[in-house]
N, C-alpha and C positions, 0 to 999 in steps of 0.2 A: 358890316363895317367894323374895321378896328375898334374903334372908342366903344361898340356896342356891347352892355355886363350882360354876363349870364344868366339866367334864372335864376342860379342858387344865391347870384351874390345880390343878387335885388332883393329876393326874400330874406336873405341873412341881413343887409341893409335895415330893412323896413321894422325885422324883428328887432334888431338893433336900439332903434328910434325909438320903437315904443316900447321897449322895457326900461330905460333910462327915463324915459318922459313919464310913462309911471311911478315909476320909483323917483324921482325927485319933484313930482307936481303933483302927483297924488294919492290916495289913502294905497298903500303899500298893501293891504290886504287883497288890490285886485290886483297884483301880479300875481297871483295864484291860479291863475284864469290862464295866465302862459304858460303854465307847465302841464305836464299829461298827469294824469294819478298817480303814477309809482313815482315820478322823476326823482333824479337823488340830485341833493344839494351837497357839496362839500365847502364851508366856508371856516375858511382859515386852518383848514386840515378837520374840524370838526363836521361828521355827517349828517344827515337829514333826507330823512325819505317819508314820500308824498305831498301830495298839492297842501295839507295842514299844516305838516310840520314844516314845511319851506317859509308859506306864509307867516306862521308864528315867528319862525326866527328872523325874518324881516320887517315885520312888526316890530319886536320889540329889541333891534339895536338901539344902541343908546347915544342918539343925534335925536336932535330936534328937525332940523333941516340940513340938505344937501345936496351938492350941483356937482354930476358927472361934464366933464368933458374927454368927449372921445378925440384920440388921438389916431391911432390909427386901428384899423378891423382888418381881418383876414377874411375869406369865407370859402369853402372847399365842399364839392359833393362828394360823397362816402359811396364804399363799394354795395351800401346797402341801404341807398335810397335815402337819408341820412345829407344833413348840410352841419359842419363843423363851424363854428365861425370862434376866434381869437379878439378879443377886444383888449388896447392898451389905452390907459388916458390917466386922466387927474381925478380925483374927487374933494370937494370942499363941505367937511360938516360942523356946521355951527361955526364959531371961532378960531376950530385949530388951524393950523396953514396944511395949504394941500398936499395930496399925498398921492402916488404913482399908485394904480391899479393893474390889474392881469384879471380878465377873467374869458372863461371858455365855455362854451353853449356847445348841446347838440342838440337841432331839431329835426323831426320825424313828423312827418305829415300823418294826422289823425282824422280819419273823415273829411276829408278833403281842407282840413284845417291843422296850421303847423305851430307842433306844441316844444318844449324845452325837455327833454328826457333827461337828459344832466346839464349840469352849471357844477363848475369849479373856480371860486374867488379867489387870489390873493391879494392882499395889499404889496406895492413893490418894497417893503422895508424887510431887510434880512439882516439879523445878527450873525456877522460873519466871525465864527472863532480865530484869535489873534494867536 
């Protein structure tokens, strides 16, 4: 059927859902649990590799609380087994007003379990030279 998604994009979906439903409902330390051992994180240009140091650096952003809304997702199978997915949305932390996100996963099936090998964040705000 037409309307019927792909595998890849039902698991990019799903991964979707539950890395944002972690990360804004609870203890952030088990999004570590998504990612494989080596993954590398790059957030806001600055790197991070392994499931520790990923966690740590999203432990300890400095929000109290915060609510993704996704806007739109991409999701794509790679020529090497591999699901790319593109996440655009809002996020709202604490008081400030919300803010335009980017961020981009690649998952890799691990033992028949599919983990995060990279994540690249940015916030949508660019200083653009006048």
């Amino acid at each position: 059927m037409a309307g019927d998604k792909e595998i890849w994009q039902k698991i990019g979906e799903g991964f979707v859902q539950e890395y944002y439903n972690q990360f804004d409902n609870t203890n952030r330390m088990a999004l570590a649990n998504l990612y494989s051992p080596s993954a590398c994180l790059t957030w806001e240009g600055s790197p991070f590799q392994g499931r520790e140091a990923i966690a740590n650096k999203l432990v300890n952003l400095p929000f109290k609380q915060i609510k993704h809304i996704i806007t739109e997702q991409d999701s794509q199978p790679t020529i090497d087994s591999c699901i790319l997915i593109m996440v655009f949305g809002q996020l709202k932390a604490d008081d400030d007003p919300p803010m335009a996100f980017h961020q981009v996963f690649m998952l890799k099936s691990q033992n028949g379990v599919w983990v995060c090998t990279n994540d690249v964040f940015r916030l949508g705000v660019h200083n653009i030279p006048v």
